[in-house]
C-alpha positions, 0 to 999 in steps of 0.5 A: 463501513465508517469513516474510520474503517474501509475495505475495499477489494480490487482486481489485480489489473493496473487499470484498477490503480486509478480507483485504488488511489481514489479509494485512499484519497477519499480516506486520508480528506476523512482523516484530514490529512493535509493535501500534501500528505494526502498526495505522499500517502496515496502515491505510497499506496499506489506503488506498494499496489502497483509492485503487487500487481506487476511483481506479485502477480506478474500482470495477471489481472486475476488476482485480488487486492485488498486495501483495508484502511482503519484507524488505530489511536493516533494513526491511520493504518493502511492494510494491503493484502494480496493472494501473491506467493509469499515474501520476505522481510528482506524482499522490501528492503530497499537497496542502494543503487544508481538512481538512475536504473530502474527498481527499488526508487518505490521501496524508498518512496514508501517508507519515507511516507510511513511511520513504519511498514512491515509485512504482518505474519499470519495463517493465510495464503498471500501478504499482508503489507501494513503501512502506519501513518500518523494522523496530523 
């Protein structure tokens, strides 16, 4: 595992977000994001883990989730990848609402932090949410 290229697998139990947001914030320094940009990025990242756990999983600490971080040119690529059902598209659409009920605020939280995110298609059981982040 280099600097530019770190997996890591987590159970699916929110007392593992902790170690997740670790995990990304030893790789955003190595990337010399600024501190603020560290701090958007691994909020980021603990949400779209966090609605993996609660949504995908339904709380069930049985499960996996894989974070894969790499570099890609002039971006740093974060990959999580679950065993969930599979979504949509259209699941991680944020929807305009009152702000002040519950659900869809972490939706908006990711894609103002990413330069693109999408769900990566592939033969697999599971999603695989990749967020691409410029490197500053």
């Amino acid at each position: 595992m280099t600097k530019a290229n770190r997996v890591k697998t987590f159970t699916s139990c929110t007392s593992q977000l902790k170690c997740i947001r670790e995990f990304v914030a030893d790789a955003c320094h190595s990337f010399a994001f600024s501190e603020q940009k560290t701090n958007d990025v691994v909020l980021a990242i603990d949400e779209a883990c966090a609605n993996v756990i609660r949504h995908g999983y339904k709380m069930c600490d049985q499960g996996c989730v894989i974070i894969d971080i790499s570099l890609q040119g002039d971006n740093a690529i974060f990959l999580i990848k679950d065993n969930c059902p599979q979504i949509t598209e259209q699941k991680l659409q944020p929807v305009e609402h009152d702000l002040c009920e519950p659900g869809g605020l972490g939706l908006c939280l990711i894609r103002s932090v990413a330069d693109q995110v999408r769900l990566i298609p592939h033969g697999g059981k599971g999603n695989w949410l990749e967020l691409t982040i410029k490197l500053e």
